[in-house]
KEBATI-705666 format. One line per 10 residues: number of its first residue (from 0); their letters; for each residue y, x, z of N, C-alpha, C, O, CB. Coordinates in steps of 0.02 Angstrom, whole numbers. Glycine has a CB too. Layout:
REM residues N
NUM	A	Y:X:Z:Y:X:Z:Y:X:Z:Y:X:Z:Y:X:Z; ...;
***
This chain:
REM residues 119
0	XXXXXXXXXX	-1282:1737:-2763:-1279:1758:-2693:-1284:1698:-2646:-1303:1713:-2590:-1215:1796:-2681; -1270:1632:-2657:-1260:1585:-2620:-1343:1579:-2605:-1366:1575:-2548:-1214:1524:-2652; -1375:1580:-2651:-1443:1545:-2639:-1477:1600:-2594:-1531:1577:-2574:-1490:1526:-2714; -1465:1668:-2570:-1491:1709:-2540:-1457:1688:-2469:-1490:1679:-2419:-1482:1777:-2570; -1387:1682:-2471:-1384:1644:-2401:-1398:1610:-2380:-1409:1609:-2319:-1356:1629:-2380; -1409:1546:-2432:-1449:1492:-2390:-1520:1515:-2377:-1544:1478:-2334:-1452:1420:-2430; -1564:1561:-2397:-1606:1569:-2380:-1631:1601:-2307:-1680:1588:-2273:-1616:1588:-2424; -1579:1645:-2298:-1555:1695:-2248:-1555:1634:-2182:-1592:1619:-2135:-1466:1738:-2272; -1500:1612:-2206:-1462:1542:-2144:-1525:1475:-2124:-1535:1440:-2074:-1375:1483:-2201; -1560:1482:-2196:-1627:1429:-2170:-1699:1471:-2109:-1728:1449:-2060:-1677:1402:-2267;
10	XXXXXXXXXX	-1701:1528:-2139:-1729:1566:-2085:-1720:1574:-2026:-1756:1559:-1978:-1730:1608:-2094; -1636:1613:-2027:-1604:1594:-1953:-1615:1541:-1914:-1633:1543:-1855:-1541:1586:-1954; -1606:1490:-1948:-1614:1394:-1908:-1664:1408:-1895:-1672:1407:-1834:-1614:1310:-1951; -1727:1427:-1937:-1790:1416:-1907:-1830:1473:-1838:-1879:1466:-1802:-1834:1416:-1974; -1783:1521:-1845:-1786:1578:-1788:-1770:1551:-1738:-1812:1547:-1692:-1744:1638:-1793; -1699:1520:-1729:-1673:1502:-1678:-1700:1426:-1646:-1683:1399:-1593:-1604:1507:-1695; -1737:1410:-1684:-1763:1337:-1660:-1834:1357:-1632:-1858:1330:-1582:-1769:1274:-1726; -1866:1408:-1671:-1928:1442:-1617:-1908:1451:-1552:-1922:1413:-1505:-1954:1516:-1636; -1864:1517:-1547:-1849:1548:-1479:-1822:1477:-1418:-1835:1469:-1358:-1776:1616:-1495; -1786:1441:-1460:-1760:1368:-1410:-1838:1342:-1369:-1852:1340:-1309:-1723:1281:-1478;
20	XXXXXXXXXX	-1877:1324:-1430:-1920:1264:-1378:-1958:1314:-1377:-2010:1280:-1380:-1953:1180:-1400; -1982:1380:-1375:-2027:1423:-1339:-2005:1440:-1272:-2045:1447:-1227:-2039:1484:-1374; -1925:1448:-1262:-1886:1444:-1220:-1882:1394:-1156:-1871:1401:-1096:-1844:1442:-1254; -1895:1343:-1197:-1907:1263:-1158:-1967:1260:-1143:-1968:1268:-1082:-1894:1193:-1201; -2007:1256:-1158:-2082:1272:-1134:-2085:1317:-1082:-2105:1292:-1030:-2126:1300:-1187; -2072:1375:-1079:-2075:1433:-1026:-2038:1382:-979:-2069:1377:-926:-2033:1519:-1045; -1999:1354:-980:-1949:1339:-909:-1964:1303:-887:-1940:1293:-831:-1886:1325:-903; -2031:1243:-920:-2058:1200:-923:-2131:1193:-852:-2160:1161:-808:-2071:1204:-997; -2121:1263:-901:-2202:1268:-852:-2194:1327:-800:-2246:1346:-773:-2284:1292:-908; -2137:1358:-783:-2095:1374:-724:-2095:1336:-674:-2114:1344:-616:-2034:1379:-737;
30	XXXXXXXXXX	-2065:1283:-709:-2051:1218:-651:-2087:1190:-621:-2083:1173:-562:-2029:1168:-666; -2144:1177:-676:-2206:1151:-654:-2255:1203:-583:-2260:1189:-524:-2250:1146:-734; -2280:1255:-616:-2281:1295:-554:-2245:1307:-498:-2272:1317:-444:-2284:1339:-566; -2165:1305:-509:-2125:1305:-437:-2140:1247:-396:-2152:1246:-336:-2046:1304:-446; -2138:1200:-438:-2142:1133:-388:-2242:1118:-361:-2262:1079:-318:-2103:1046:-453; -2278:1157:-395:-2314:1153:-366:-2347:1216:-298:-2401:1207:-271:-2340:1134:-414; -2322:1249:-290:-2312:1314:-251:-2251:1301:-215:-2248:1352:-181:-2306:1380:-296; -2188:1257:-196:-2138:1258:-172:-2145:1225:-102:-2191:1185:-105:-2096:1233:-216; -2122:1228:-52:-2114:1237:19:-2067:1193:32:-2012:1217:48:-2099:1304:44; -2075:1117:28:-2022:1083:55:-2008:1076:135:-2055:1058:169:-2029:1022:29;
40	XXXXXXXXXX	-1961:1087:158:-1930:1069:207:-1935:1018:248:-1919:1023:308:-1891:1070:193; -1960:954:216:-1975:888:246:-2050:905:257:-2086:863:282:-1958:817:197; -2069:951:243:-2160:955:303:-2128:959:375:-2161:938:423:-2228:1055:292; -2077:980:382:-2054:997:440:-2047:949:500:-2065:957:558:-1999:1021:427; -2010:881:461:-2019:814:499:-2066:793:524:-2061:782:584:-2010:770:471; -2122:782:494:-2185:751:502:-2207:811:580:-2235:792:632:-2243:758:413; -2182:879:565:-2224:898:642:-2175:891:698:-2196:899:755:-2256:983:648; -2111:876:687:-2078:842:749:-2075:816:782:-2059:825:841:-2056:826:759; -2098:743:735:-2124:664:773:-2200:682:793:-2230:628:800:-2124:582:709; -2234:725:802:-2286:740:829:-2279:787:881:-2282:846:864:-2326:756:787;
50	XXXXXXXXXX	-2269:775:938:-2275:840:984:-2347:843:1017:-2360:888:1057:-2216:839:1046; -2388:801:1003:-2447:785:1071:-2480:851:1049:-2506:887:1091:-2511:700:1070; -2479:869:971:-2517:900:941:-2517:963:985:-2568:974:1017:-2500:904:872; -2460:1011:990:-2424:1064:1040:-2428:1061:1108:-2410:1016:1146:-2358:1066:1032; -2459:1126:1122:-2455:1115:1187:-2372:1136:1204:-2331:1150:1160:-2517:1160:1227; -2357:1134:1278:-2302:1138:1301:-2260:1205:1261:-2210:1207:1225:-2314:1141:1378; -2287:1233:1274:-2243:1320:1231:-2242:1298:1169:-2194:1318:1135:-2293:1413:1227; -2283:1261:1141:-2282:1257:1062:-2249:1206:1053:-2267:1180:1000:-2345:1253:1023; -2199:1171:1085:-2152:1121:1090:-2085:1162:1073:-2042:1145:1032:-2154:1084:1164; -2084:1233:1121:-2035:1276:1121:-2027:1310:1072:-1972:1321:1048:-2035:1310:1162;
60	XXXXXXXXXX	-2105:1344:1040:-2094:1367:986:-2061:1325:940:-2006:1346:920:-2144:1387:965; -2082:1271:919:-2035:1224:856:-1971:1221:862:-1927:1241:824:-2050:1147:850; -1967:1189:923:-1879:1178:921:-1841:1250:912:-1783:1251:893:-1846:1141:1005; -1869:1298:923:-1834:1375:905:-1867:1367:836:-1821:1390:801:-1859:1458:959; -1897:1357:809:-1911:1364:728:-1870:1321:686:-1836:1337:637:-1985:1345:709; -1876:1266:710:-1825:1213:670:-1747:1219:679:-1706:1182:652:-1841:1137:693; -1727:1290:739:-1652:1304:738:-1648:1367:684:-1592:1393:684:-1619:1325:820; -1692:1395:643:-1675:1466:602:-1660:1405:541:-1664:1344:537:-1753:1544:587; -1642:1457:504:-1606:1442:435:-1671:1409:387:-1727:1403:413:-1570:1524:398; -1661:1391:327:-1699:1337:296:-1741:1400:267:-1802:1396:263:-1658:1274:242;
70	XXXXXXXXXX	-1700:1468:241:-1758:1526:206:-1785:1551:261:-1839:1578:249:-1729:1595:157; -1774:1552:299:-1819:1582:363:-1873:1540:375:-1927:1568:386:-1779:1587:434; -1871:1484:375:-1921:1433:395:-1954:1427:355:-2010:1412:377:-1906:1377:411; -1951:1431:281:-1987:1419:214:-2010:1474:207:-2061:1471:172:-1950:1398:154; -1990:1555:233:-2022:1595:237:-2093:1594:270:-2150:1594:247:-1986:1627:257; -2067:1594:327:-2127:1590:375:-2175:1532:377:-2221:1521:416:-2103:1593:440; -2157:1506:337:-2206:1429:334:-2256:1460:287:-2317:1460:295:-2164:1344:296; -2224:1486:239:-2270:1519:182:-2301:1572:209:-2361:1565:218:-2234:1543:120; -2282:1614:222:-2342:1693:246:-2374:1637:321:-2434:1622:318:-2275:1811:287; -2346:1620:361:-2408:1601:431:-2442:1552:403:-2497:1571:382:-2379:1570:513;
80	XXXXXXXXXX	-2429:1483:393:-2456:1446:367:-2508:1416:294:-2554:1376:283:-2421:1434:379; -2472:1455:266:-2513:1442:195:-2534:1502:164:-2554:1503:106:-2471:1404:139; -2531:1554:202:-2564:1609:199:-2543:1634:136:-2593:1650:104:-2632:1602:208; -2477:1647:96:-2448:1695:67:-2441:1755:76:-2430:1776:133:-2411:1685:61; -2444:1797:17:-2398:1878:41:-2351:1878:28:-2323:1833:-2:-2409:1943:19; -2323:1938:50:-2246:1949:46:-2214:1949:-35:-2156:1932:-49:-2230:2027:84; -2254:1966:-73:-2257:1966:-130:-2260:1910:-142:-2204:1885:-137:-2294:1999:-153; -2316:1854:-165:-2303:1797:-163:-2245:1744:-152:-2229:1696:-186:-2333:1792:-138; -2226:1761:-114:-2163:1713:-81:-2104:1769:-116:-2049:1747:-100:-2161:1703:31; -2098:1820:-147:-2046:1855:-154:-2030:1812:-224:-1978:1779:-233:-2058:1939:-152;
90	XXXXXXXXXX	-2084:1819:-271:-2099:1770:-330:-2068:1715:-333:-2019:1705:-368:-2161:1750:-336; -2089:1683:-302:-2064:1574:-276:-2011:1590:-274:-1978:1563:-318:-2086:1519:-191; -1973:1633:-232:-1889:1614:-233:-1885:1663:-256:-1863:1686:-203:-1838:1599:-172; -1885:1717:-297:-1846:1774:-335:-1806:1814:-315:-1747:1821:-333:-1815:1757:-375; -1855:1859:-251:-1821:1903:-202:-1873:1966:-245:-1905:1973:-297:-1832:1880:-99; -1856:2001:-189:-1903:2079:-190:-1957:2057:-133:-1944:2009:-97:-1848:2167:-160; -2009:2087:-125:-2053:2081:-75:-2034:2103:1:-2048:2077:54:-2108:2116:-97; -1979:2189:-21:-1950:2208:35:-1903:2158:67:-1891:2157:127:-1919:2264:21; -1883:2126:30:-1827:2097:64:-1861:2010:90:-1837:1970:130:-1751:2097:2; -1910:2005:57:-1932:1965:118:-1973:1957:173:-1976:1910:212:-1944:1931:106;
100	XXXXXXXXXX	-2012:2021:173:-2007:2080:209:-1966:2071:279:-1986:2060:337:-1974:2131:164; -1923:2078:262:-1865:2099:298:-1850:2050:350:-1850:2056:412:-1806:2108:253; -1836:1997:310:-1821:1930:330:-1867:1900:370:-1853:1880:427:-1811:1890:279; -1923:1894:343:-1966:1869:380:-1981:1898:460:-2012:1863:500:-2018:1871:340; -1950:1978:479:-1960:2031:519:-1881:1995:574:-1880:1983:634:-1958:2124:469; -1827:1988:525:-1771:1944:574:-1791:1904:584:-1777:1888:642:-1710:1922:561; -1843:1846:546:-1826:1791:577:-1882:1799:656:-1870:1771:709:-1840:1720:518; -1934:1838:645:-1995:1832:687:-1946:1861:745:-1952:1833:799:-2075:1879:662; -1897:1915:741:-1879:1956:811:-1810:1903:845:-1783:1917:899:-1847:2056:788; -1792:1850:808:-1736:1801:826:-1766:1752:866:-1738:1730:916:-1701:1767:766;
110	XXXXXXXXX	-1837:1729:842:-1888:1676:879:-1906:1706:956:-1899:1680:1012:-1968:1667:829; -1933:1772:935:-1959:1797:1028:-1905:1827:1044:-1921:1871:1084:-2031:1858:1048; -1840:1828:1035:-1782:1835:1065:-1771:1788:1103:-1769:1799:1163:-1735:1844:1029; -1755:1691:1063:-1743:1647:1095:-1798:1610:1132:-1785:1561:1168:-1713:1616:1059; -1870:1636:1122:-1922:1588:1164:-1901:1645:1232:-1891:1617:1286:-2029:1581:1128; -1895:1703:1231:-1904:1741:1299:-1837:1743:1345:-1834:1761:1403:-1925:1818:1284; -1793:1722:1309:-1715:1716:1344:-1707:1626:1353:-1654:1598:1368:-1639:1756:1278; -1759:1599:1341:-1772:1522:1348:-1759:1518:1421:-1801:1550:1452:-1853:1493:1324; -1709:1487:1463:-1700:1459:1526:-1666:1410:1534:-1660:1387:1591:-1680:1493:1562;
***
């Protein structure tokens, strides 16, 4: 009986050492795609120290963009700017589509809230 367990237990090892680095690989190349699809935050700088670019309102727009939250901004950077869907961007950060959706719908009605109550 011993030699059937070790046979058993050598299989196991070798099961469990598949699923590991097949495991590692997947997360591997997860990462790799996240970071190449990912929305850093420091694009954000670079259009600050630039205002000439903006005209006057689009001075206003930023500084109300750069006051929403960091998923709001990474939202909308992705669907206006880099031309994502809702789907898309639901993917990258591991939402539902509705719900960023959603978000993206607060953050747009918080912006022409504060550009039109701007005084």
């Amino acid at each position: 009986m011993e030699e059937y367990e070790k046979i058993i237990k050598y299989q196991f090892d070798s099961y469990c050492k598949k699923v590991i680095k097949r495991t590692a690989c997947k997360m591997i190349v997860g990462h790799k795609k996240r970071v190449e699809h990912e929305l850093p935050i420091d694009l954000l700088q670079n259009y600050t120290q630039n205002f000439a670019v903006f005209d006057f309102e689009g001075e206003y727009l930023l500084e109300e963009l750069l006051k929403l939250d960091k998923r709001s901004i990474e939202i909308l950077f992705a669907y206006y700017i880099y031309g994502m869907t809702c789907a898309d961007i639901a993917k990258k950060m591991g939402m539902t589509s509705q719900n960023i959706s959603i978000l993206k719908n607060k953050a747009l009605k918080k912006l022409r809230y504060r550009l039109e109550n701007r005084g």
